[in-house]
Each structure stands twice: as structure tokens, then as C-alpha cells.
C-alpha positions as CSV (number, residue, x, y, z in Angstrom):
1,X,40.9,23.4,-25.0
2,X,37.7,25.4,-25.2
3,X,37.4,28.6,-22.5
4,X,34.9,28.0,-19.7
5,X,32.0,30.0,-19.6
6,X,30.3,30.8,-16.1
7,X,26.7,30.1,-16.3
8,X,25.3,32.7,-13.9
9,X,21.6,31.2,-13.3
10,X,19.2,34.4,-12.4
11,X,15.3,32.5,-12.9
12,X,15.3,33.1,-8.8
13,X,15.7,36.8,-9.3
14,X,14.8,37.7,-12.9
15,X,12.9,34.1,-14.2
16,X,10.7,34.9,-10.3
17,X,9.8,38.5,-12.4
18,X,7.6,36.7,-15.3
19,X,4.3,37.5,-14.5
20,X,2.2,35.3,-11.6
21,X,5.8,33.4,-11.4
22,X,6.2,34.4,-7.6
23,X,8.1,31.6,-5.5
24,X,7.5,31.0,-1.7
25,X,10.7,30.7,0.4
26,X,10.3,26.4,0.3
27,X,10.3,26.6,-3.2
28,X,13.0,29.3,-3.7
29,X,15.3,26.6,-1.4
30,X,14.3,23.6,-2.9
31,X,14.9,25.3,-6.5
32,X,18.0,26.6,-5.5
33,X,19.3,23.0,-4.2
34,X,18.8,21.8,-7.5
35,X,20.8,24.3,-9.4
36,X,24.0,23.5,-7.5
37,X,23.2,20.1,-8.6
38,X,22.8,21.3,-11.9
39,X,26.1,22.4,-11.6
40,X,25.4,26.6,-12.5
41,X,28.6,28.6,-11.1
42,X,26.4,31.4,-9.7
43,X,23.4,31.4,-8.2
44,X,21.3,34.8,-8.0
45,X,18.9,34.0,-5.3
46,X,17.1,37.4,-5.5
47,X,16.6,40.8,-4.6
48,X,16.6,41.1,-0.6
49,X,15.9,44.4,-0.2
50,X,12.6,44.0,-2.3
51,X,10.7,42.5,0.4
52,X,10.9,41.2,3.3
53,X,10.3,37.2,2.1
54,X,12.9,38.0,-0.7
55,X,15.3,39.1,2.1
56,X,14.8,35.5,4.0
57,X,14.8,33.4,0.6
58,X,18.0,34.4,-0.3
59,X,19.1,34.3,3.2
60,X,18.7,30.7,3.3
61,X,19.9,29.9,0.2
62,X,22.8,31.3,1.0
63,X,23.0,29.1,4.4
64,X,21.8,25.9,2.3
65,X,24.3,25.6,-0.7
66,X,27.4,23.9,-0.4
67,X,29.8,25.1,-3.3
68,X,27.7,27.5,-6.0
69,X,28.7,31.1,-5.5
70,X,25.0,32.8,-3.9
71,X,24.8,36.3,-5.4
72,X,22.2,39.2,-4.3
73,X,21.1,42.2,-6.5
74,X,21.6,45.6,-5.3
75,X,20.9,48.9,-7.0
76,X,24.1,51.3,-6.5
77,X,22.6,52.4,-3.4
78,X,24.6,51.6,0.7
79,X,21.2,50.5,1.8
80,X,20.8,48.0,-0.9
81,X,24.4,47.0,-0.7
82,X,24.2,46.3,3.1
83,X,20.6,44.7,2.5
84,X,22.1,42.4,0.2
85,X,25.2,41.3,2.2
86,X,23.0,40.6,5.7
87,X,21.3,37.9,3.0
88,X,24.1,36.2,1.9
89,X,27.3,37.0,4.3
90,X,27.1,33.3,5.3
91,X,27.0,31.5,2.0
92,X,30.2,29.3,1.3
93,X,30.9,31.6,-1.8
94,X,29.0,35.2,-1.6
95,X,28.8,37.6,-4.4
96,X,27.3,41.4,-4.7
97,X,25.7,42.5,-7.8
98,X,25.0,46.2,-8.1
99,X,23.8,47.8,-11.0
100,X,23.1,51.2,-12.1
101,X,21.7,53.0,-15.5
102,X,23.9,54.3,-17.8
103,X,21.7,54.9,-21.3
104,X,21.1,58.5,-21.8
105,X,17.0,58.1,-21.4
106,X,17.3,56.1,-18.2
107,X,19.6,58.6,-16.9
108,X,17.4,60.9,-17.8
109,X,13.7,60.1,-17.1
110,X,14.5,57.4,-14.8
111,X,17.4,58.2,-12.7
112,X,17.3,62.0,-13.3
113,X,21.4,62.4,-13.0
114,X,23.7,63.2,-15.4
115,X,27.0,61.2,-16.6
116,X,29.2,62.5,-13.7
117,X,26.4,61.5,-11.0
118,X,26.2,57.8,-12.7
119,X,30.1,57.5,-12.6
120,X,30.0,58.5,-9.3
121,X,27.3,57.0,-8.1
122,X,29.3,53.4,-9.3
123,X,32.6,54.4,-7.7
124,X,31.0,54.9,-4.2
125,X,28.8,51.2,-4.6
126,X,31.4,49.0,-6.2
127,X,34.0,50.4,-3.2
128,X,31.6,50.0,-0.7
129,X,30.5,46.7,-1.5
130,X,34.4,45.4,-2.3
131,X,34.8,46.4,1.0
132,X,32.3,43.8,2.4
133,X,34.0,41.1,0.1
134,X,36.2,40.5,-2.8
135,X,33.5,39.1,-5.1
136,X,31.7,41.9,-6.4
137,X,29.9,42.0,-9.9
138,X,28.6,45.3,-11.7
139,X,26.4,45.7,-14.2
140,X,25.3,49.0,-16.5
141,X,21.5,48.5,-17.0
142,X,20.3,49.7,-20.3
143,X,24.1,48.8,-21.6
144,X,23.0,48.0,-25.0
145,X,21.5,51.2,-25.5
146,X,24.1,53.4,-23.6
147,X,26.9,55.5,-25.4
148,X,29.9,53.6,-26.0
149,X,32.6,55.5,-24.6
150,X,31.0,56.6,-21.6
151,X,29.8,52.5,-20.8
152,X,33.9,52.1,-20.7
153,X,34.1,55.1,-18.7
154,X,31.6,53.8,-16.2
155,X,33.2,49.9,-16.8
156,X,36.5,51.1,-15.9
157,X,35.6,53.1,-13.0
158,X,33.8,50.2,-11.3
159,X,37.1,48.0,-12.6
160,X,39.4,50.7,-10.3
161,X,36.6,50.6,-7.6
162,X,37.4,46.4,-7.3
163,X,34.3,44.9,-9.5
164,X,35.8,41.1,-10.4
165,X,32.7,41.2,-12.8
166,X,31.1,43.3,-15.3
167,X,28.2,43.0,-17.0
168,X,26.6,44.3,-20.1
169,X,22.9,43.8,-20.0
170,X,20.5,44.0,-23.1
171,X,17.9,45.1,-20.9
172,X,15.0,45.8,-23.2
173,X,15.9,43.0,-25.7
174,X,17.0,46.0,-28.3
175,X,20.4,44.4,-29.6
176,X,20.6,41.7,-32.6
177,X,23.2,39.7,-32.3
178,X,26.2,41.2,-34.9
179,X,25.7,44.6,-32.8
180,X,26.1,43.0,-29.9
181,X,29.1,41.2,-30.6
182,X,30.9,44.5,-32.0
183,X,29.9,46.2,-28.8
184,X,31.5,43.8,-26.1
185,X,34.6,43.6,-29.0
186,X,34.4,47.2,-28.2
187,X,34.1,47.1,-24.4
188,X,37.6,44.9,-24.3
189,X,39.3,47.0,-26.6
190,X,38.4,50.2,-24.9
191,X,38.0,49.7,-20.9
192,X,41.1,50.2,-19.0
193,X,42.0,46.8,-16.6
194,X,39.3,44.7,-18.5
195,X,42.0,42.1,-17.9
196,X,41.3,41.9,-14.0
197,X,37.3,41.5,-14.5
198,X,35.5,38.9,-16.0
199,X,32.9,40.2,-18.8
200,X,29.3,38.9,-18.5
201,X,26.2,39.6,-21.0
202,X,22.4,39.8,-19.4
203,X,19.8,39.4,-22.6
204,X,16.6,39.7,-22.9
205,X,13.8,37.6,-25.5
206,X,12.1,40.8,-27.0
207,X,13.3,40.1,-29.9
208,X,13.4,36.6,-29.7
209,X,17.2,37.3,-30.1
210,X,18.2,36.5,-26.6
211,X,19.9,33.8,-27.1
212,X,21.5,34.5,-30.4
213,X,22.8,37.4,-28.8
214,X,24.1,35.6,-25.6
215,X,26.1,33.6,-28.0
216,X,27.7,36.1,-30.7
217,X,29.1,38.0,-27.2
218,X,30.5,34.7,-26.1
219,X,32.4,34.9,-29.4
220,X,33.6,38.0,-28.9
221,X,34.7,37.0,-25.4
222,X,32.6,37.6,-23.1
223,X,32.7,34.7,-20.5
224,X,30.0,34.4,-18.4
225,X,26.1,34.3,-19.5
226,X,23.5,35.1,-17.3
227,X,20.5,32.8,-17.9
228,X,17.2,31.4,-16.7
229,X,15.7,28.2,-16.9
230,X,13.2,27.5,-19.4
231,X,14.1,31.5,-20.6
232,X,11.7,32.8,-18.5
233,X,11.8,36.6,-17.4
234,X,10.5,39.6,-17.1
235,X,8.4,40.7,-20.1
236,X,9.7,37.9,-23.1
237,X,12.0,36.2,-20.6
238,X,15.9,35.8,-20.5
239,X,18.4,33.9,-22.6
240,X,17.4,30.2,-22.0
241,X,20.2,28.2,-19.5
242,X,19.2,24.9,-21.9
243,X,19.7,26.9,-25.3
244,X,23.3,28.1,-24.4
245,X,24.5,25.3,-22.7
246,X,23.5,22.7,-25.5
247,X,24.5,25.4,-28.5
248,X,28.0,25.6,-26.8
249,X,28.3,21.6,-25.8
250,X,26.7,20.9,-29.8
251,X,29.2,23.3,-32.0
252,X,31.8,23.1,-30.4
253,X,33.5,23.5,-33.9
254,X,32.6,27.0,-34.1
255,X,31.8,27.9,-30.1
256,X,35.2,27.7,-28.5
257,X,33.6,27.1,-25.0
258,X,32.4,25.3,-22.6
259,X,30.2,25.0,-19.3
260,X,30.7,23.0,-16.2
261,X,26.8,22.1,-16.5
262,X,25.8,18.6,-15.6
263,X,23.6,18.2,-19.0
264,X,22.0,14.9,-17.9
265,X,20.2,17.3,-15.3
266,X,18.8,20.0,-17.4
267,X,15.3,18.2,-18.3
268,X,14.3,17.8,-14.6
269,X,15.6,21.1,-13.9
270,X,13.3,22.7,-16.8
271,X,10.4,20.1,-15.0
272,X,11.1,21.2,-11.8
273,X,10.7,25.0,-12.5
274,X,7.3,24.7,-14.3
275,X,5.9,23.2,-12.0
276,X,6.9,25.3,-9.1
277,X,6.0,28.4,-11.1
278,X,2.8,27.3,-12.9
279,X,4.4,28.1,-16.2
280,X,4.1,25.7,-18.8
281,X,7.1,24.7,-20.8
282,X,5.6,25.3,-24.7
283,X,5.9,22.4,-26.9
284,X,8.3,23.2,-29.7
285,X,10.6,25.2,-27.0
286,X,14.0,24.3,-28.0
287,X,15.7,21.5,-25.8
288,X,13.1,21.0,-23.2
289,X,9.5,21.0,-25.2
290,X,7.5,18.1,-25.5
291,X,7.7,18.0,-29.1
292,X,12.4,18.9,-29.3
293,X,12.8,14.7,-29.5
294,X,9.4,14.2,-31.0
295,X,8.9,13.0,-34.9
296,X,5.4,12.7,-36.8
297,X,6.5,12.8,-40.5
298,X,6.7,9.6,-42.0
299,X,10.1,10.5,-43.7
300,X,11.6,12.0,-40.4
301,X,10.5,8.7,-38.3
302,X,12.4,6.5,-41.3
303,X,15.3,8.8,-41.1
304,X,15.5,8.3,-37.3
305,X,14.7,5.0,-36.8
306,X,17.8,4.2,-39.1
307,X,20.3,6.7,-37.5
308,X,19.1,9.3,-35.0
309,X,21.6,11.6,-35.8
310,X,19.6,12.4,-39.4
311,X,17.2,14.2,-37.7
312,X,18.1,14.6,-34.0
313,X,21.6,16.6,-33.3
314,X,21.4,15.8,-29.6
315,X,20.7,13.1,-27.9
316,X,17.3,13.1,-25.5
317,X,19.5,11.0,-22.9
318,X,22.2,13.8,-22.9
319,X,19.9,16.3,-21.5
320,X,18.4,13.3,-19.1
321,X,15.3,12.6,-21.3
322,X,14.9,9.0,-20.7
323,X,12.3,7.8,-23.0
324,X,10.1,4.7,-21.7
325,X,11.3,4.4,-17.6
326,X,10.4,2.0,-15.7
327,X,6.9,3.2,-13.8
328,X,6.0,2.6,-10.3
329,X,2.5,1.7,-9.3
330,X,0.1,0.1,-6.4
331,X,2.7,-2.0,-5.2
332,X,5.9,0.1,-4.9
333,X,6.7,0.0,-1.5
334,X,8.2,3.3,0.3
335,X,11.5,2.2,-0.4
336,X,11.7,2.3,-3.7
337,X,10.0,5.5,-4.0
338,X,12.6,7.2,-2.0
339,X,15.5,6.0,-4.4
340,X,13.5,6.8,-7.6
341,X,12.5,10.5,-6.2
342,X,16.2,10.7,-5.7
343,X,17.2,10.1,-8.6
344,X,14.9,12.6,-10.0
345,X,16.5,14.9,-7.6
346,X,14.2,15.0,-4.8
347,X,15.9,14.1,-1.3
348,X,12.8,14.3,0.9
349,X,13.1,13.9,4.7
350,X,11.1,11.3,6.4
351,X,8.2,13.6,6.6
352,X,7.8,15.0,3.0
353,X,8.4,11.4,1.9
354,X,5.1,10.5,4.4
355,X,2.8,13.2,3.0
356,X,4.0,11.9,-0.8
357,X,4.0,8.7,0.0
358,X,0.3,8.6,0.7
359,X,-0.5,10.9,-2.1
360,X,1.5,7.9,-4.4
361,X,-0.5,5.3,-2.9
362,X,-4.0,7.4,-3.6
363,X,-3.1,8.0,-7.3
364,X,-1.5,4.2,-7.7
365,X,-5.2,3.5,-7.0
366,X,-6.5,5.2,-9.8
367,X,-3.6,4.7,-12.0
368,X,-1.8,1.4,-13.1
369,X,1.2,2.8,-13.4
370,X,2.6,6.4,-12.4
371,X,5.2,8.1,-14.5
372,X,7.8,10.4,-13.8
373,X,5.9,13.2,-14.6
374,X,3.2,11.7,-12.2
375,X,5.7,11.8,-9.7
376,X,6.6,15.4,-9.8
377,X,2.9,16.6,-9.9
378,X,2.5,14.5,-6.1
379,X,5.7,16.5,-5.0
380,X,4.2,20.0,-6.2
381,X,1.0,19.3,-4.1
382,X,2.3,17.6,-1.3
383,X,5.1,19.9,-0.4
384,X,6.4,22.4,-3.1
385,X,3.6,25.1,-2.6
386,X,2.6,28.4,0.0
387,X,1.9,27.7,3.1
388,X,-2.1,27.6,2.4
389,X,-4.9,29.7,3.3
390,X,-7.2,27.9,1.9
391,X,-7.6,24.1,1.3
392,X,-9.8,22.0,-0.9
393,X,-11.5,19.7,1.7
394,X,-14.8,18.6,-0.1
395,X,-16.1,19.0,-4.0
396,X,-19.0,17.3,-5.6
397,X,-20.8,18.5,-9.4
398,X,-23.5,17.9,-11.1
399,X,-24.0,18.4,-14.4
400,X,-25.4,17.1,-18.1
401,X,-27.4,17.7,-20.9
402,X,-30.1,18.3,-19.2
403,X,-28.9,19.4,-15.7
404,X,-28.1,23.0,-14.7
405,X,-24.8,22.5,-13.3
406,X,-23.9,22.9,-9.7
407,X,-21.3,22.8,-7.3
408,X,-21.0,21.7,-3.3
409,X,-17.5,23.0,-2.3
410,X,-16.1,22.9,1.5
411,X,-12.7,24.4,2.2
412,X,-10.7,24.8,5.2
413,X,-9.7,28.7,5.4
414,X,-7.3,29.8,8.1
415,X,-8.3,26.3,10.2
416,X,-12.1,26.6,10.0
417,X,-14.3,24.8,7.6
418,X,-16.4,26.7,5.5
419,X,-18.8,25.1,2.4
420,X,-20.9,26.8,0.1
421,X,-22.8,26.1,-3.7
422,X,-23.4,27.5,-6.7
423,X,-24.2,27.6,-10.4
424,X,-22.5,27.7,-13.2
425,X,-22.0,27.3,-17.1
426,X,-20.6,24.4,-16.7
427,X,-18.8,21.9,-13.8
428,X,-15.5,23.9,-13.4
429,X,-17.1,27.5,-14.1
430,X,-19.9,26.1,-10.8
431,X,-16.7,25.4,-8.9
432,X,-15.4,28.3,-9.5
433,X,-18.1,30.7,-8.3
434,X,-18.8,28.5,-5.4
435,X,-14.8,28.9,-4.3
436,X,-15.1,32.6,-5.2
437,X,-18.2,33.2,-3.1
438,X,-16.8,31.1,0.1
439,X,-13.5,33.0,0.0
440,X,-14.7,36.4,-0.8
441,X,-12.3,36.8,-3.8
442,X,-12.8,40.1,-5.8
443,X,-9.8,38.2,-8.4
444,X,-10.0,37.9,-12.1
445,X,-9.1,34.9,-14.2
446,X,-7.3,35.6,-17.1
447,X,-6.2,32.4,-18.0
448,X,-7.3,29.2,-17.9
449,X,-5.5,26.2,-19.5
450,X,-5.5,22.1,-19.5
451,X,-2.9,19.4,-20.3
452,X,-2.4,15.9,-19.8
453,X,0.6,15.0,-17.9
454,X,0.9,11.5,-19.7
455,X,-0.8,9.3,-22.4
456,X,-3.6,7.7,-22.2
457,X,-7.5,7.9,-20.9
458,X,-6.3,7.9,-17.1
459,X,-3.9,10.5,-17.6
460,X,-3.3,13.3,-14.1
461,X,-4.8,16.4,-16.1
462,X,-2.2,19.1,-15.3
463,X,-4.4,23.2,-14.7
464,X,-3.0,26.2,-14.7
465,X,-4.9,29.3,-14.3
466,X,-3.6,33.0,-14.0
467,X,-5.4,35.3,-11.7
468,X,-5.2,38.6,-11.3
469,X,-6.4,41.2,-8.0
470,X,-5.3,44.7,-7.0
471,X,-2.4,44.6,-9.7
472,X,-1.1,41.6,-8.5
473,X,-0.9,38.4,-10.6
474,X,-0.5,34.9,-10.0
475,X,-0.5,31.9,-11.5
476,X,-1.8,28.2,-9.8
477,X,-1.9,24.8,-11.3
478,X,-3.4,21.9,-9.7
479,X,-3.0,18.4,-11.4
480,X,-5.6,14.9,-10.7
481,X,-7.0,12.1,-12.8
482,X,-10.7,14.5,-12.6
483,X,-10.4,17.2,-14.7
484,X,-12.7,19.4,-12.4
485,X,-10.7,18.2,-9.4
486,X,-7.5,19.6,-11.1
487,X,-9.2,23.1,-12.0
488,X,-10.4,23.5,-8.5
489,X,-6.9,22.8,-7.4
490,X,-5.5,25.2,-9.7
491,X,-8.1,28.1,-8.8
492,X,-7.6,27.2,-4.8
493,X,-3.5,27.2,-5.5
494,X,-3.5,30.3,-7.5
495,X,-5.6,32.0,-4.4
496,X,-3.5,31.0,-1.9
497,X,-0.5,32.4,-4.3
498,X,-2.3,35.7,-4.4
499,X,-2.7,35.8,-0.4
500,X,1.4,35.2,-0.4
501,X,2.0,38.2,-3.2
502,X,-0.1,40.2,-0.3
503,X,2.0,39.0,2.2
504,X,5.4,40.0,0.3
505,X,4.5,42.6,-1.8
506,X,7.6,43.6,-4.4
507,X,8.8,46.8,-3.5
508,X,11.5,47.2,-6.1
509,X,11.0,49.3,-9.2
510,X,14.5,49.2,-11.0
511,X,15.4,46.1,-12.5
512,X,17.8,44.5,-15.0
């Protein structure tokens, strides 16, 4: 029988650290709901002493979940420590995670102690926080770049001090995978009591080896991979959940492991965190891009069409990619859009159900027939978003050939209506200015992208945009059957996300 891996699921806490990916508090629950469905073992919910709204997030997630293990980071610090345990004393199954530096240039220009102050430094956290509870996990930040013998040194001193867990991150994405494999072969052969921890890995994509290096320490025995969905992260991102999960579950020949993940749930996962972030899934990303099931060469569709397996070594259904579903449309009634959201993993009470409900019934008018990904866009803008400042009450454009085109916007900011106009180089870039100029926005856009949600002419047109103000980035996407509609949403979203990042500014500067 294969080992079981623990899938420790950090896009909360590091996948929340990608650039413009900030999560409000609804969000962060409803996210976090869905990865205990998933079936993930441990759920890091964040960093609470980073903020105040970080320090409630995780303190209802830790209220909310039933049976997944609700872990908060803390750096090797008692006001961190305690920080983190007020977040999550009341989850069914609390963890601690402290971590501390131990390569020789974060010691150094970083942390500014020496070896002895490090190995202190984790004696005094690990004990403290294993005398909160038994479930403590420690990790050596910078481990793939650290000195060998003195990572065992610090392993085994946090091991003494009652870590359950410890973990080796690749921090900076450094390690390719044959290294890494020889270094945790090295950690278990070198660390006193390794037997009475369980021996995690932490990569990053800089590389692009994050994954590949996830998997050659799984080899070598470690046994539990932290992971984000859809790989995202800081800088390049984290090891994918999807990649590891489906590698382990698809050689099983040569990966003698296994997770408890419920597979048939990882596509609506992967759906539900791009569109709660704003960050769109690419298209050839492995196991959850539009184009992973997809086949355009003539010889590939043959292949296919007489045995799948030629060309396609998963199934689509395995990772709950049903092709062709049946589609709601005008004349759904409430019912039956309760049990279909459900069984896309949205348990709405009565009055989220309401607000989507009529959204449904608006779009069903403009659409035959409304898809799951249809589905999903009403729930972002209904009830997966900031609480807003400003809302989208009114737009009308003009524009053509031979027209200079304009915009009439009116919002409602903070309760009061407000409506301006304005010109532009085109319909969207009028909108724009016209939202700019009523809001008093000094933000940038850096990005600005389109996609259709579906096939066909009256396809939702899915917007993201990235915007950037006083250092702060955030991303918003807005999705409707007009084009121009959807960018406005998207530039209105991705201000209201840059009011919240005021709100809850990130205080932390250390992180995995």
C-alpha cells in the first residue's frame, strides 16, 4: 500500500501573496469551506499577526471548518506565536507554524544573528508554542540554501523542543530537483528523533522546478507537500496542489504515495480560486487549463476519438471536468438552481441564493442557456467580493467611426450617487477616465486583459485588470455579455479591492 502524503494547502497564506491576489474575509471563508471539501489535511488560513483583517480571516476559519487541521504562520517570535493561537484556538484541529531563517545570508543581512541565536531563537518558539498545543509545525526558511549540518542542528533542536512537523522550504525556488532529493535523504539520515516528526517540503516555481522538486523529496520521504491551488505564490508561485496530487494518483508505479484528495473536486476548486483572486488560470497549465483535455491536431483528435488513453493519461471526469452539462436558462426555476450550485459546491443561504437568483434570471435573458462557468461569474458578483465602496449604478457610450467617444457613468460611493463624463480613445478607455475622475483615483493600470467565459457570440466576456496605487496592487475582474460593461466592472472591482488593501495593509515582511 502506497504512504499517505499530507497535502498542506497554503494559497490562503502564501497563494493570497501573488501580487493584487488579496482576499476579503467572505472570500477567505468561503475558499476555505471548499478546501475541507476538497479534502486537503491542513489548511493554512494566514498570517494573523500581519493585519488586523488577516487576524479575523483566520479566526473564522478556524470557527467554520469541521474536520481539516486550521494552521496560522508565525515567525519565531512569543508575539506572533500568541497572535496566531488567539486566531485559531477554537478550530476542531489547530496547528502553529513557526519559522525562522537558517541560510547563512538571511542570517546575516536579514536576521542579523548568528548560528547560536537562530538555534536558540527556535528552541524558545517551538517550546512556547507546544506549550499552547501538541500540533506544532517548524519550518527553516531559506532551507535549501542553508548549511547542511547546522539545518539538522536547528531540525533537531525544534524536534526536542516538541515540533510534530518540520519543514524544508525551497524558499527562493534555488533547488532542482536531484539536489533536493539528496538533501531531505540527508535531513533523515542526519537529524536526531526525525522518527517523531513528520517531514514536509515548501517549493517555490522560480525555476519552474516547483513541482519536480515537490516530488523527487516525496521520493526521498518526505510526507507532506505544501501546495497552492492553481500554483500560485509569491513571486513564480508555489508547487501546484493539482500537479502533485494527479502526478502521485497517475504513476503510482513509480510514486509510492498517495493523497486523501477528493480529485472529482479539484477543477471547481482551481475555478473557484480564479475567480475570487482575479487571476486567470493560463491555458496550457497542466491539469486545470483550458487547453489540458483540449485536441486540435488531426492525428491527436483520431487517436482520441478511438481510445482516449493515446493521447489523454487522465481522465477530464477524474478531476470533475464534465464536458457538455446540462445548462440552465430562462426557465429554471429557484429550485433547481440551488441543487445545481450545490453541486458545484456553493451552499448559499436563502439570501445569497436571492441576490443570485435574480442576477440568473437577468443573464437567462440575454443568454439561452447559462453554463457552469456562467454560473460562477453570477456568484463572484453577487456575493464573493469586498464589501464595496463604489458601485456601478449607470453606464452608457458612445462611440464609432466617426464619433469621439464618450462615457455617462453614475456610481454609488459610500451611499451617495455621484455621475460624471468623459472622453476617451475609445468606449472602455472613456469609461475609464470618467470612473477615475468621479472617484478621485490617482491608480495606475497595468494590466488589462479579455476572455470569453464560453463559446459562442453571446458569450459573458470575463475582465481582469491590475491596478496599482501607493505600492499597493490589486487585481479586479468583472464579467457581462457587453464587453464595456465587464471592463467597467473590472476597473470598479479592482478599486474597491485597492480601498480594502488600504483598509488591511500587510504588515509582515518575513515570509516563506
Amino acid at each position: 500500500m502506497p504512504e499517505k502524503v499530507i497535502i498542506f494547502d497554503t494559497t490562503l497564506r502564501d497563494g493570497e501573496q501573488s501580487p493584487g491576489a488579496s482576499m476579503n474575509t467572505a472570500e477567505k471563508v468561503r475558499l476555505a469551506v471548499q478546501l475541507e471539501k476538497l479534502g486537503v489535511d491542513v489548511i493554512e488560513a494566514g498570517f494573523p499577526a500581519a493585519s488586523e483583517g488577516d487576524f479575523e480571516a483566520v479566526s473564522k476559519i478556524a470557527d467554520r471548518l469541521k474536520h481539516t487541521e486550521v494552521a496560522g504562520l508565525a515567525r519565531a517570535s512569543k508575539g506572533d506565536i500568541e497572535r496566531a493561537w488567539n486566531a485559531i484556538q477554537h478550530a476542531a484541529r489547530p496547528r502553529i507554524h513557526t519559522f525562522i531563517a537558517t541560510s547563512d545570508i538571511h542570517m546575516k543581512y536579514k536576521l542579523n544573528m548568528n548560528r547560536e541565536q537562530v538555534l536558540a531563537a527556535t528552541r524558545e518558539a517551538v517550546t512556547f508554542a507546544r506549550s499552547l498545543t501538541d500540533n506544532v509545525e517548524f519550518s527553516a526558511e531559506d532551507g535549501s540554501r542553508s548549511d547542511r549540518d547546522f539545518l539538522c542542528q536547528v531540525f533537531e533542536a525544534a524536534i526536542e523542543a516538541g515540533a510534530s512537523t518540520i519543514n524544508l522550504p525551497d524558499t527562493v525556488g534555488y533547488a532542482v530537483p536531484d539536489e533536493f532529493a539528496d538533501m531531505v535523504r540527508y535531513v533523515i539520515a542526519n537529524t536526531p528523533g526525525i522518527g517523531n516528526a513528520v517531514l514536509s517540503v515548501h517549493c517555490h516555481n522560480d525555476l519552474g522546478l516547483a513541482t519536480a522538486n515537490t516530488l523527487a523529496a516525496i521520493n526521498a520521504g518526505a510526507r507532506q507537500a505544501e501546495v497552492t491551488i492553481n500554483g500560485i505564490g509569491e513571486r513564480a508561485g508555489n508547487t501546484s496542489l493539482e500537479e502533485v496530487v494527479m502526478a502521485l494518483h497517475t504513476r503510482q508505479n513509480y510514486l509510492p504515495a498517495a493523497t486523501d484528495i477528493k480529485k472529482d473536486q479539484i477543477h471547481p476548486t482551481s475555478r473557484l480560486v480564479s475567480m475570487i483572486t482575479g487571476i486567470i488560470v493560463q491555458p496550457n497549465k497542466a491539469i486545470v487549463g483550458a487547453n489540458a483535455f483540449a485536441h486540435e491536431a488531426g492525428i491527436h483528435q483520431d487517436g482520441v476519438l478511438k481510445n482516449p488513453m493515446t493521447y489523454e493519461i487522465m481522465k477530464p471526469e477524474t478531476i470533475g471536468l464534465s464536458r457538455n452539462r446540462l445548462v440552465l436558462g430562462k426557465h429554471s426555476g429557484r429550485h433547481a438552481l440551488r441543487n445545481h450550485l450545490k453541486e458545484m459546491g456553493y451552499d448559499l443561504s436563502d439570501e445569497e441564493l436571492d441576490i443570485v437568483f435574480t442576477k440568473f434570471k437577468d443573464l437567462a435573458d440575454k443568454k439561452k442557456q447559462l453554463v457552469d462557468e456562467d454560473l460562477e461569474a453570477i456568484v463572484t458578483e453577487g456575493i464573493l467580493r469586498t464589501v464595496d465602496v463604489f458601485e456601478l449604478e449607470y453606464l452608457h457610450v458612445t462611440c464609432g467611426t466617426t464619433v469621439l467617444p464618450m462615457a455617462s457613468v453614475k456610481l454609488n460611493v459610500n451611499g451617495r450617487s455621484m455621475k460624471g463624463a468623459g472622453y476617451g480613445n475609445g468606449p472602455i478607455d472613456s469609461a475609464f477616465n470618467t470612473i477615475a475622475k468621479i472617484v478621485g483615483t490617482d491608480s495606475e493600470l497595468l494590466r488589462f486583459s479579455v476572455s470569453a467565459l464560453t463559446g459562442g457570440t453571446d458569450a459573458q466576456g470575463e475582465v481582469t485588470v491590475r491596478l496599482q496605487e501607493d505600492g499597493l496592487l490589486a487585481l479586479g475582474r468583472g464579467s457581462d455579455p457587453d464587453i464595456i460593461t465587464a471592463s467597467a466592472k473590472a476597473y470598479i472591482n479592482g478599486l474597491n479591492r485597492l480601498e480594502y488593501l488600504k483598509r488591511h495593509p500587510n504588515k509582515a515582511s518575513e515570509v516563506l
